[in-house]
N, C-alpha and C positions, 0 to 999 in steps of 0.2 A: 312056672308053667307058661307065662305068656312069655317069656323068651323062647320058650320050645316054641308056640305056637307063630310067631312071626317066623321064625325058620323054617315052617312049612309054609309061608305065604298063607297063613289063616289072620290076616292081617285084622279084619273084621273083628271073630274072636276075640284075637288079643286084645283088642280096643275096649271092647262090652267087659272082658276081664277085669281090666288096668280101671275102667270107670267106676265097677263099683268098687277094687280095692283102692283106688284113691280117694275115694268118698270115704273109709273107712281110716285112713291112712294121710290125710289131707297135708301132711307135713314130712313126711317119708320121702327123702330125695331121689331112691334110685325109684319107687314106686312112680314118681310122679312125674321123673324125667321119662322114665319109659311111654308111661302116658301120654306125656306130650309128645315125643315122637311118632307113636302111633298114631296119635293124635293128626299128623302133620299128611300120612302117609295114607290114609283114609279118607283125607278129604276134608275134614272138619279143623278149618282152617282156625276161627275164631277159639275154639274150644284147646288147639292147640298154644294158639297167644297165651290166650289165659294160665295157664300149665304152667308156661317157661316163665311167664312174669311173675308168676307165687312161687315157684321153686328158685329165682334170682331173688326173690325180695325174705324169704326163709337162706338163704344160703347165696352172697352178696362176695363170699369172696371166692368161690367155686371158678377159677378160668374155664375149667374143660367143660363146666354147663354154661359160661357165657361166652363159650365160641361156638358151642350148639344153638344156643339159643340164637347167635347173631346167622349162622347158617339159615336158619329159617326162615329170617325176618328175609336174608338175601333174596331167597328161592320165591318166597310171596311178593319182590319189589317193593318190601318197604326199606331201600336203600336207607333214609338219614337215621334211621332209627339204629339203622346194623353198623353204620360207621365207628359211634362210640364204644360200642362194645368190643368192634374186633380193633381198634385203637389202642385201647385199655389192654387189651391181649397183648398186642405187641411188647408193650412197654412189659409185660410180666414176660415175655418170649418173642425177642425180635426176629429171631432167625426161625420161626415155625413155619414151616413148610404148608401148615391148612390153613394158618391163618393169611398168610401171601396169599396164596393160589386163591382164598376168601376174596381179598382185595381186586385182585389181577378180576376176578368172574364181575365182582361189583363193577368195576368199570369200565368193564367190556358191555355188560348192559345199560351202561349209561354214554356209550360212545366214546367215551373217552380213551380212544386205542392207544395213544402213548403213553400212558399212565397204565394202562392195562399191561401192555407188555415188560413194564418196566419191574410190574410184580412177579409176570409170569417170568422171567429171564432168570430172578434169585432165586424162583423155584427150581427150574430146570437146572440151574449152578449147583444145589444141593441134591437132587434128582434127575439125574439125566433122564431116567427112564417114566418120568412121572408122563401117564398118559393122557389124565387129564389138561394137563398145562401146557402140555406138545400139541395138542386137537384143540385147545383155544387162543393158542398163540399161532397157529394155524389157520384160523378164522379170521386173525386180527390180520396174518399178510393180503388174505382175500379182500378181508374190507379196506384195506387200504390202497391197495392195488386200482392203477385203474384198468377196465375193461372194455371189453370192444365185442360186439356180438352183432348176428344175422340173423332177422326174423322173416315171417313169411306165413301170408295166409291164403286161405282159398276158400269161394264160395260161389254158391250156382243156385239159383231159383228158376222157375216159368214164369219171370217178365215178361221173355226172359231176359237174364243178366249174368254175367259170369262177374267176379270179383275177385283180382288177385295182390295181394299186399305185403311187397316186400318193403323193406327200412333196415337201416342199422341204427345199432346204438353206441354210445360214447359215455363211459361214466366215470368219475374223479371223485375220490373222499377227499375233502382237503383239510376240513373240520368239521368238529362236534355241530356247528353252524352252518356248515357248505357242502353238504353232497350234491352232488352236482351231474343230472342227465343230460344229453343230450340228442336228440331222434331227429332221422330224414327219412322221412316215410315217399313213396312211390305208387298210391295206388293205380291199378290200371282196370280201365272198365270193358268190357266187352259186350256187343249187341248187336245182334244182326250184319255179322261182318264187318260191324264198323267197331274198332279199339282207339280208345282215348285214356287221357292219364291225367291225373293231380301230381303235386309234390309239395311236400309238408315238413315243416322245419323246428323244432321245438326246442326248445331249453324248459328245464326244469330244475330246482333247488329245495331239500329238505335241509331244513333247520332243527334240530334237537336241542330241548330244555331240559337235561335229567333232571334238576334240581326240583321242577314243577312238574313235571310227569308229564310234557306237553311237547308235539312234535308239528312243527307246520310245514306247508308245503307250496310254494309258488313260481307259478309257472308262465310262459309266452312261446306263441310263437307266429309264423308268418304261413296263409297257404295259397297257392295258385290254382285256383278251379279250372279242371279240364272243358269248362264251356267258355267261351268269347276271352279267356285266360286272364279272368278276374282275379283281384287279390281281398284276402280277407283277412283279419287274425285273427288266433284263438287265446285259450289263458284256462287255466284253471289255479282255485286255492283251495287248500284243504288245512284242517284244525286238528289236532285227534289230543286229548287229555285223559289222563287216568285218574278217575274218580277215587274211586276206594281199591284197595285190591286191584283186581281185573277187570274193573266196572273201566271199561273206557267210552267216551261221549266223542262223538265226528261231526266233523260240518265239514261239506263240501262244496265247490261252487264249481263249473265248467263251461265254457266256451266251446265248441268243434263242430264240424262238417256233418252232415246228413248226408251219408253214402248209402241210403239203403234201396233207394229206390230211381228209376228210368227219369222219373220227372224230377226230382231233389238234383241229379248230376246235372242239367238241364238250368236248373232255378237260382243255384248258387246258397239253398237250404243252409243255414247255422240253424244247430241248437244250444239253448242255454239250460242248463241242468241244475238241480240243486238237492240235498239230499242232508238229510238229518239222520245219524244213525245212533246206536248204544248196543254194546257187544260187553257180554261176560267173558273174558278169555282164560278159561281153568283147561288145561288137558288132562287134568285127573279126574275132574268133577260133571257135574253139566255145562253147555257150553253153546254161548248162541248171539244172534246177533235181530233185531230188528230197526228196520230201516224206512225213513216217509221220503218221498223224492217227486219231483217234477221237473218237468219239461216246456220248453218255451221257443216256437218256432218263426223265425226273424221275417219269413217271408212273408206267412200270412196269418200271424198273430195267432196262430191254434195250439191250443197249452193241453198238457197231459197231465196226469197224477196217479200218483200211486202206492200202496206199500207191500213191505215183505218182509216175511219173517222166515228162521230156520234156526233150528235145535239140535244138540246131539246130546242123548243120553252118557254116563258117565261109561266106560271103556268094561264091555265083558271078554275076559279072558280065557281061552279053550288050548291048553297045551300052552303052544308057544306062539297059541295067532292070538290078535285081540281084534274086536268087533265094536262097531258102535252103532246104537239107531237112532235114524234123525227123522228130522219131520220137515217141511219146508211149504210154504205157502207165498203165492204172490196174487196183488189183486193189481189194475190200471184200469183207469178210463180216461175221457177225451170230454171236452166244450163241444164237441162235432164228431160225429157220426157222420163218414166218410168211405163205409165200408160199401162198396158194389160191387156186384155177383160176377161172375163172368161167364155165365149159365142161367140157364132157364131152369127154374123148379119146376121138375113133374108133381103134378098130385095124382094120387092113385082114385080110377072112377070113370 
C-alpha cells in the first residue's frame, strides 16, 4: 500500500504508513528501506539517517542499500561520510553507472571539477544518453569557463539625482582555491545639468574548503571619486561554514563608496559594513536566513545598525505550479537623527 501511495505522490501518507509499520516491523529491510526513503523525500531528514543507519547495521552486506543509503548522505552534504560507502560500492562494482555518476555529483558539489568530470565522462562512455551526467558535465564546462559579462543600472530620486551604472565583469575558475572576479564599474551621476563620473576597479577571489564545509571570500580594489578625483580603496572578506546540515554561519566585512546621496558624491563618503548572518538552506523544507549588520561612515563618524530576518514556508504544490509563503522583516537605526522635512507640516485648525 505505501508503494501505491508514493505513486500518487501521497508522499505524507506513505510516511505516517511505513512509521507505524516499521515500529512494528523494526528489522524488516524492505519495510524500513522504504521508510527511510520516504523518510528523506518528506523532509524528515534526521528520521531518515536513522532508518538507513539500522537497516546497514541489520543488513551490512546489502550494496544496493548502501549505495542508497550513500545517495542520501550526498543530497543532505554530508559528503565524507558517503565517500566510504560509495567506495566500498565500487570495489563490489567498478563499472556501475549510479555509483560514478554518485561520485562525478559528490564532486561537482565540492568544486572539484576535474575529478567530477572525470566520473561523469565513464559514465557517458557506458551511457551516451545518460541525462543526468550530460547536464552536470555541462555545468562543469560552464564553471570552468571563463566569462565576460555587461551589467547596467539605473536610478532616479527628487535630490534630485539620476544614477546610471554600467561595469563589466571578468571571471576565471582556475581552482578549488581561485575563482577569480574581476569588475570596472563607471558610475555616472547626473544633477542639475551637470554629469560627472567615478570608475571602480575590483578583483575578487573565492576560495573553497569542501573537506570543512567552509568557503572564504577576499577582495581589493582601487576607486576614483568624481569630486577633486580623489583616490580611495575598497575590500571586502567574507567567511561562510556549514554547521550541521544546512545550518550555514557568515561573516562579512566590506569597504565601498557611499553613492547615494548629492552631498556623499561631494564628500568622498566610504562605508565600512559588517554583518553576521545564519541561514537554514533546505528547499524541501522551511528555509530562512537572519542577519545583524552595521554600518560605519569615514567621513563623519556616524554608524548605523540593524537586523533582518525572512522565512519561507516548506513548498505547497497545486497541479504543476508550486508556491511558497514567506515572511520577511527588517529593523535599522542611527547614533543621529539627521532626518529633515522638506516641507512644512500643516496641522488641521
Amino acid at each position: 500500500m505505501a508503494k501505491n501511495l508514493r505513486k500518487q505522490g501521497k508522499y505524507k501518507d506513505a510516511y505516517k504508513l511505513l512509521r507505524r509499520s516499521e515500529a512494528g516491523h523494526p528489522h524488516d529491510l524492505n519495510i524500513t528501506w522504504l521508510y527511510a526513503q520516504t523518510a528523506l523525500w518528506t523532509g524528515h531528514i534526521a528520521v531518515s539517517e536513522k532508518a538507513y543507519a539500522d537497516a546497514m547495521r541489520d543488513h551490512p552486506g546489502n550494496y544496493y542499500l548502501m549505495l542508497d543509503y550513500a545517495r542520501m548522505l550526498v543530497e543532505i552534504g554530508e559528503y565524507s561520510r558517503a565517500l566510504p560507502l560509495i567506495s566500498a560500492y565500487l570495489k563490489f562494482d567498478p563499472e556501475s553507472v549510479d555509483a560514478n555518476l554518485l561520485m562525478g555529483k559528490m564532486d561537482y558539489y565540492k568544486s572539484q571539477y576535474p575529478a567530477a568530470k572525470g566520473w561523469l565522462d565513464k559514465v557517458i562512455s557506458k551511457e551516451p544518453e545518460n541525462q543526468d551526467a550530460g547536464k552536470l558535465r555541462h555545468e562543469i564546462y560552464l564553471a570552468r569557463s571563463p566569462h565576460f559579462g555587461i551589467n547596467g543600472g539605473f536610478t532616479t530620486d527628487d535630490q534630485p539625482m539620476t544614477t546610471i551604472t554600467p561595469s563589466v565583469v571578468f571571471g576565471l575558475f582556475l581552482h578549488t582555491l581561485s575563482d577569480l572576479h574581476i569588475t570596472l564599474a563607471a558610475p555616472i551621476f547626473q544633477n542639475s545639468g551637470k554629469t560627472r563620473e567615478a570608475y571602480w576597479l575590483s578583483a575578487t577571489n573565492t576560495a573553497v574548503f569542501p573537506d570543512s564545509k567552509t568557503s572564504m571570500t577576499l577582495g581589493a580594489g582601487i576607486l576614483r571619486y568624481p569630486s577633486g578625483k580623489k583616490m580611495n580603496w575598497t575590500g571586502n572578506f567574507g567567511i561562510s561554514k556549514t554547521l550541521i546540515r544546512q545550518l550555514d554561519l557568515g561573516l562579512e566585512f566590506d569597504r565601498a563608496p557611499y553613492f547615494y546621496t548629492l552631498s556623499s558624491i561631494d564628500t568622498s563618503l566610504m562605508q565600512n559594513h559588517a554583518a553576521l548572518s545564519l541561514a537554514w538552506n533546505e528547499s524541501k523544507t522551511w528555509t530562512g536566513r537572519l542577519t545583524i549588520e552595521g554600518s560605519k561612515y569615514s567621513w563623519d563618524h556616524h554608524n548605523t545598525y540593524g537586523f533582518n530576518f525572512w522565512g519561507f514556508a516548506p513548498p505547497l504544490k497545486l497541479s504543476v505550479f508550486e508556491f511558497r509563503i514567506g515572511y520577511g522583516f527588517n529593523y535599522s537605526t542611527a547614533n543621529q537623527n539627521r532626518f529633515t522635512s522638506q516641507k512644512t507640516l500643516s496641522w488641521p485648525g
